[in-house]
TORKOL-4160 file (C-alpha; in steps of 0.2 Angstrom, whole numbers, padded with zeros to 4 digits, m for minus):
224
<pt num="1" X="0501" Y="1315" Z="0285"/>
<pt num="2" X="0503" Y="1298" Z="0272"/>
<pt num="3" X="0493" Y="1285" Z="0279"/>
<pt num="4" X="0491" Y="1269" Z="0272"/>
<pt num="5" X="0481" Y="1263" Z="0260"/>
<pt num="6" X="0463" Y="1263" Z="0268"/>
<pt num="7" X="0460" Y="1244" Z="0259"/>
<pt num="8" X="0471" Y="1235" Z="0269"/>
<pt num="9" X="0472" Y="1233" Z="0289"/>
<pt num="10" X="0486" Y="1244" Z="0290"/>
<pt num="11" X="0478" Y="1258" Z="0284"/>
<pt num="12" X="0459" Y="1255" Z="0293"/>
<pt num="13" X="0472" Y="1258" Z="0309"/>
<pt num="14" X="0479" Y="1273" Z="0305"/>
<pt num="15" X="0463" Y="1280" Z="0302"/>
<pt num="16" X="0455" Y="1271" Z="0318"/>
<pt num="17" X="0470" Y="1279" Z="0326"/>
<pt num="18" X="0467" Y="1297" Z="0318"/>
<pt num="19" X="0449" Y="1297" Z="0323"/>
<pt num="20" X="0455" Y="1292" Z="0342"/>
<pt num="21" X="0463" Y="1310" Z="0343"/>
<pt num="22" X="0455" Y="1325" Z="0350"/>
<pt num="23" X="0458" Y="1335" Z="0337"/>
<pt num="24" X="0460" Y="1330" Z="0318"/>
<pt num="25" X="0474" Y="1332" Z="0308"/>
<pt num="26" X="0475" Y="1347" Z="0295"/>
<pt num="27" X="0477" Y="1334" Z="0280"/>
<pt num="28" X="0476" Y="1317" Z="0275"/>
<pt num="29" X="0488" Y="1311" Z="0261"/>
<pt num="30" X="0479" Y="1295" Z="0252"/>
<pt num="31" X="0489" Y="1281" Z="0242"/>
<pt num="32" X="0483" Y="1269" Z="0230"/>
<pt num="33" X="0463" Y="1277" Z="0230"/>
<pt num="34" X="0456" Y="1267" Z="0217"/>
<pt num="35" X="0437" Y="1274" Z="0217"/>
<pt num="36" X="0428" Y="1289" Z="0224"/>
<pt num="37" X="0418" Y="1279" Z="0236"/>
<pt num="38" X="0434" Y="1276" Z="0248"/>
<pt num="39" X="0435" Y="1294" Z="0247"/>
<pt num="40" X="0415" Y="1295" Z="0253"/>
<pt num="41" X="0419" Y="1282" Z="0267"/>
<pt num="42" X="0431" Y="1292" Z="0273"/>
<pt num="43" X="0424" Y="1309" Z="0272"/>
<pt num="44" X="0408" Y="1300" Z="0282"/>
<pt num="45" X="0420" Y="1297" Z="0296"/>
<pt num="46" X="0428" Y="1314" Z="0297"/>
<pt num="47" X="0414" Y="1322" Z="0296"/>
<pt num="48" X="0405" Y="1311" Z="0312"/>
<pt num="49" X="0421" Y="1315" Z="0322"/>
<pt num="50" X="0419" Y="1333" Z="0319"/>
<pt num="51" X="0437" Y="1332" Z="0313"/>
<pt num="52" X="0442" Y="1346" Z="0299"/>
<pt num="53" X="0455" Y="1338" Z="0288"/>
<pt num="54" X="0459" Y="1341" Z="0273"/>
<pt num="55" X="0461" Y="1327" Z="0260"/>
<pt num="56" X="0475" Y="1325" Z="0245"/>
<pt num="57" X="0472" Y="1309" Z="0234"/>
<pt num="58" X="0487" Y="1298" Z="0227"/>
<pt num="59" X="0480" Y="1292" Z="0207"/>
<pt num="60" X="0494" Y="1279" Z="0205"/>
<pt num="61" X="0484" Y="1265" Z="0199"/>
<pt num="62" X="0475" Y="1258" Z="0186"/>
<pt num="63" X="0458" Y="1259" Z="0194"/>
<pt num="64" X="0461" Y="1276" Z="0201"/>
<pt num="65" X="0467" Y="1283" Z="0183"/>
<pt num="66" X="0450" Y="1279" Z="0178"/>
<pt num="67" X="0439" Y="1288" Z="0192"/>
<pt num="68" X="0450" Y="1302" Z="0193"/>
<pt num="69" X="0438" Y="1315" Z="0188"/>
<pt num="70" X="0425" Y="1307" Z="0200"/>
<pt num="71" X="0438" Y="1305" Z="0216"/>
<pt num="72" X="0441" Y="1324" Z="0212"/>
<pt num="73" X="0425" Y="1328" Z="0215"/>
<pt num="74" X="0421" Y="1315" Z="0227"/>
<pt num="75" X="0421" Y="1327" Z="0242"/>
<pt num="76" X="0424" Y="1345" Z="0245"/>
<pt num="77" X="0438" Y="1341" Z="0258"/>
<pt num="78" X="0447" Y="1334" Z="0243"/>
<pt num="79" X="0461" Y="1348" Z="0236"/>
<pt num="80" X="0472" Y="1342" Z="0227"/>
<pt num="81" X="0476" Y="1326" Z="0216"/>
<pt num="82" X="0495" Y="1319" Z="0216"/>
<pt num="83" X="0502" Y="1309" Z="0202"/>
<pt num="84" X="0510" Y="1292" Z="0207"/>
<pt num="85" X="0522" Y="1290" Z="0191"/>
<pt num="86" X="0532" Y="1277" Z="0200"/>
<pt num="87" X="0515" Y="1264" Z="0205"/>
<pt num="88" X="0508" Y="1270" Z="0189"/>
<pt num="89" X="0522" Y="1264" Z="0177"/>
<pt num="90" X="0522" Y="1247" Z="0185"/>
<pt num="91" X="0503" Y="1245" Z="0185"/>
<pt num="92" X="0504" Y="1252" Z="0167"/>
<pt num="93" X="0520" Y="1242" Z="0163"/>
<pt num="94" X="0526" Y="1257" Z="0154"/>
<pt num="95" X="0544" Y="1265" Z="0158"/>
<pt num="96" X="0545" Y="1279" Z="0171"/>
<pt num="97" X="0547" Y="1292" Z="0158"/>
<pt num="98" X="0540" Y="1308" Z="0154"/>
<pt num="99" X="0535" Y="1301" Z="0136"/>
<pt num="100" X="0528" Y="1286" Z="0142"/>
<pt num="101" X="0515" Y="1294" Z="0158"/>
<pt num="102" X="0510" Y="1307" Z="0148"/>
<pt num="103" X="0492" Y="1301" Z="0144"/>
<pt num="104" X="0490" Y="1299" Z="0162"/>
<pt num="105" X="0496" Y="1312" Z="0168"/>
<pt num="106" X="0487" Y="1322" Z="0159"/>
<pt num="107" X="0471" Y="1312" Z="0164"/>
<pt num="108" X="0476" Y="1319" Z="0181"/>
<pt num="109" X="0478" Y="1337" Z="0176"/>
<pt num="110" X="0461" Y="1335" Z="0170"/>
<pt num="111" X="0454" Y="1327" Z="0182"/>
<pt num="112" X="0461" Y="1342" Z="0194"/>
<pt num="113" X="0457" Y="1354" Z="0184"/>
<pt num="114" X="0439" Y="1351" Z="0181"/>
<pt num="115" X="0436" Y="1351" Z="0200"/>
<pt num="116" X="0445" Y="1366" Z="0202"/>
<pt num="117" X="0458" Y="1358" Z="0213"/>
<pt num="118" X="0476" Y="1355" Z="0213"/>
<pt num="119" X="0487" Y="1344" Z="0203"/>
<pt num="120" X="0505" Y="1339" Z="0209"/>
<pt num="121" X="0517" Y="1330" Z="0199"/>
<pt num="122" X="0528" Y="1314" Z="0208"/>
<pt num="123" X="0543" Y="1319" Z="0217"/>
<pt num="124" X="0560" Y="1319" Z="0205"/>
<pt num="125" X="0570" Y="1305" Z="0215"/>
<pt num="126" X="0588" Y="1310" Z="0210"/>
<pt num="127" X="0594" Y="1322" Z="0224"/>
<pt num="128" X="0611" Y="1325" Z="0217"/>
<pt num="129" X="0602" Y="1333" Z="0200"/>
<pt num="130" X="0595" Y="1349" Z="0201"/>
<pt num="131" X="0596" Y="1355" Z="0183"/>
<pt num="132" X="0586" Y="1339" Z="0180"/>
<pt num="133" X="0573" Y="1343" Z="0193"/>
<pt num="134" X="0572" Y="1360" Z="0185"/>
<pt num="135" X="0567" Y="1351" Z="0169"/>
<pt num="136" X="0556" Y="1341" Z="0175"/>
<pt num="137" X="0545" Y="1354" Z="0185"/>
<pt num="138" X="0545" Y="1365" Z="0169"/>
<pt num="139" X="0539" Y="1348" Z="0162"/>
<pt num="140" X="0526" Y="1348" Z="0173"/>
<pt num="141" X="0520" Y="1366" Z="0176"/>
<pt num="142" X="0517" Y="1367" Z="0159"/>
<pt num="143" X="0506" Y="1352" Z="0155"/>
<pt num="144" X="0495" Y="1364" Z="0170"/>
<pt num="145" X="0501" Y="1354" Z="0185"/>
<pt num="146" X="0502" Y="1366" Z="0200"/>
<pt num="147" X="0516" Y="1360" Z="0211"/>
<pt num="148" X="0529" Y="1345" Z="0209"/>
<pt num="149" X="0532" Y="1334" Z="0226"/>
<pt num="150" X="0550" Y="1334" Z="0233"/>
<pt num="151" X="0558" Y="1322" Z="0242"/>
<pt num="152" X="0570" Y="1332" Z="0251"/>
<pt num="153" X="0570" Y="1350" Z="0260"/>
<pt num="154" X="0585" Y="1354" Z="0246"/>
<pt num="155" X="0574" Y="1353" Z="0232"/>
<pt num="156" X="0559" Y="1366" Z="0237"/>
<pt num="157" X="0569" Y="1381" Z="0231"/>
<pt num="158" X="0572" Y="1374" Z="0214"/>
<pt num="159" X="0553" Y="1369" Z="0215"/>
<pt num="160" X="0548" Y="1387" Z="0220"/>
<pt num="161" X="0558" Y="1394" Z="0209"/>
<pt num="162" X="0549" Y="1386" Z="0192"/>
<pt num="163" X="0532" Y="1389" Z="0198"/>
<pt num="164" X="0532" Y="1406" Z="0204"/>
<pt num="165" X="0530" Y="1418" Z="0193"/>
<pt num="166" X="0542" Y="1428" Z="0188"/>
<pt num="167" X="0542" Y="1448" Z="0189"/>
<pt num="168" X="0541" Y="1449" Z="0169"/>
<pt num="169" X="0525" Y="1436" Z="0167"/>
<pt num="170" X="0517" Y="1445" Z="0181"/>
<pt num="171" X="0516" Y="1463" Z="0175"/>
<pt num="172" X="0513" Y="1456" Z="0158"/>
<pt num="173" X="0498" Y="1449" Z="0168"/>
<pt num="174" X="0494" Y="1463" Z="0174"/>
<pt num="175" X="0493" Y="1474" Z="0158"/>
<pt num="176" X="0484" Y="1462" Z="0150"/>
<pt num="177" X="0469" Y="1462" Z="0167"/>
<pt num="178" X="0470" Y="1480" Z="0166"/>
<pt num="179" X="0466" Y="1480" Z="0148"/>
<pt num="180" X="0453" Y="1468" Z="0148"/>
<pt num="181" X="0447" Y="1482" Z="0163"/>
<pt num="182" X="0448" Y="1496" Z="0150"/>
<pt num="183" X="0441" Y="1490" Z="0134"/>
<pt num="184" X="0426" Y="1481" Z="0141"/>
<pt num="185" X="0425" Y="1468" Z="0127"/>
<pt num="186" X="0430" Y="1450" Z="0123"/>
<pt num="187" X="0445" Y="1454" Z="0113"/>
<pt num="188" X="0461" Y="1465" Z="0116"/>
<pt num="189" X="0479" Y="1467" Z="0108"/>
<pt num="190" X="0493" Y="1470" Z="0120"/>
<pt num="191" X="0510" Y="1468" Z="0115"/>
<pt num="192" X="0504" Y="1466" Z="0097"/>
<pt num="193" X="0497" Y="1453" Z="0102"/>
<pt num="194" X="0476" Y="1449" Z="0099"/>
<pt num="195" X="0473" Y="1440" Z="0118"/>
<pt num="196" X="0455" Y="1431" Z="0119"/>
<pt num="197" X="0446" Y="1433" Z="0136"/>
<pt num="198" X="0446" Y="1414" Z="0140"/>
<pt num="199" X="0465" Y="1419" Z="0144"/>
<pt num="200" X="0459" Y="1429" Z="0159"/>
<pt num="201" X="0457" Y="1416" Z="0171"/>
<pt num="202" X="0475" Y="1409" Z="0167"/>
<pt num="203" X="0483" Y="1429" Z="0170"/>
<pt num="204" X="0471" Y="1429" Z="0185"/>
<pt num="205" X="0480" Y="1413" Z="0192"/>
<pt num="206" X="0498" Y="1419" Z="0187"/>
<pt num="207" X="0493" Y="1437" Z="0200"/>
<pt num="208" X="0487" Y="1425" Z="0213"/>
<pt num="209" X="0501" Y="1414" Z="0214"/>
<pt num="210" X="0513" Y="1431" Z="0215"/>
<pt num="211" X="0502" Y="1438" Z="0227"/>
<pt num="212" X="0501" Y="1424" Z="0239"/>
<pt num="213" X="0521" Y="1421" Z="0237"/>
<pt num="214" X="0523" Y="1441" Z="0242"/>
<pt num="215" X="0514" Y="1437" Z="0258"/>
<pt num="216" X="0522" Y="1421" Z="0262"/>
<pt num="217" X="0538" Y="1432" Z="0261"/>
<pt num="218" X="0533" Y="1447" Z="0272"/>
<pt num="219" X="0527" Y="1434" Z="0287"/>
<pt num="220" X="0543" Y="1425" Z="0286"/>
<pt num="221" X="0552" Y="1441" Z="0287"/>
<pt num="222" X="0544" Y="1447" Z="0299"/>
<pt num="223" X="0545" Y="1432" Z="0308"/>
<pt num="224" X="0563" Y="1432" Z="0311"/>
């Protein structure tokens, strides 16, 4: 659930509201943080309510550009870090383009990355544009974003569909695990090519995504 901002009054009830209930929510959605210290606050109350909530942290200012690797590792309920390219283009002043954020994005990629969380890109706003939304996703997923928000159901599948691996990247993947596996050593050459073993964690990451899309799949058909 998007609550409000926890600065204003607006947001201070939501949460008074949330921590009200029996039973806390499975995530928190936070716009506008600005420092880790909101994120500390927060965490303190959750915890004193004995509520389990997961929290996912908006970067969309300039003040929360800056503390992004701190936010990310502010508390272990935080997992995962969303881009605001909207907010930030106006706190920046900058155009909404992909040219223009891409210094802050990346901060945010980093950010994420260095606290071993996620790092979702903002929602493409034009519905009636899928082979933009495509591009943009690509966009993202490779400057090491994780995911890319969506506006509406109809764009999910085009979503999915860019950041799951594909049948070819996995078994490439997996031949280049397996003969990591094989040759016990630092270096290998598959496919004529000489692969480091820094490249492991990224082919690990590619087999974990597949796997855990195979098992989405198989409940939901078993499911119906």
């Amino acid at each position: 659930m998007r609550i409000n901002c926890l600065r204003d009054s607006f947001g201070l009830a939501d949460i008074t509201a949330i921590l009200d209930m029996p039973q806390g929510l499975p995530a928190l959605m936070l716009p506008k943080v600005r420092t880790a210290d909101e994120v500390r606050w927060l965490d303190g109350l959750l915890t004193e309510r004995g509520h389990d909530t997961d929290l996912h942290i908006i970067i969309e200012t300039n003040d929360g550009l800056e503390a992004a690797a701190e936010i990310a590792r502010s508390s272990p309920r935080v997992k995962a870090l969303f881009f605001g390219g909207v907010d930030m283009a106006a706190e920046l002043g900058c155009k909404n383009h992909w040219d223009s954020l891409l210094y802050a994005r990346s901060r945010v990629v980093h950010a994420a990355a260095r606290a071993g969380i996620d790092a979702i890109d903002v929602p493409y706003l034009d519905l009636e544009d899928p082979a933009g939304l495509s591009v943009a996703a690509m966009q993202a997923r490779d400057l090491g974003f994780s995911g890319k928000g969506s506006i509406h159901p109809k764009q999910i599948p085009v979503i999915n569909d860019v950041f799951t691996p594909d049948e070819a990247s996995v078994a490439h993947a997996r031949r280049i695990l397996s003969a990591f596996e094989q040759a016990d050593t630092g270096l290998v050459v598959v496919d004529g090519k000489l692969i480091e073993k820094p490249v492991l964690r990224e082919m690990q990451r590619v087999i974990s995504i597949a796997e855990r899309v195979q098992k989405h799949n198989a409940s939901a058909l078993s499911d119906r």
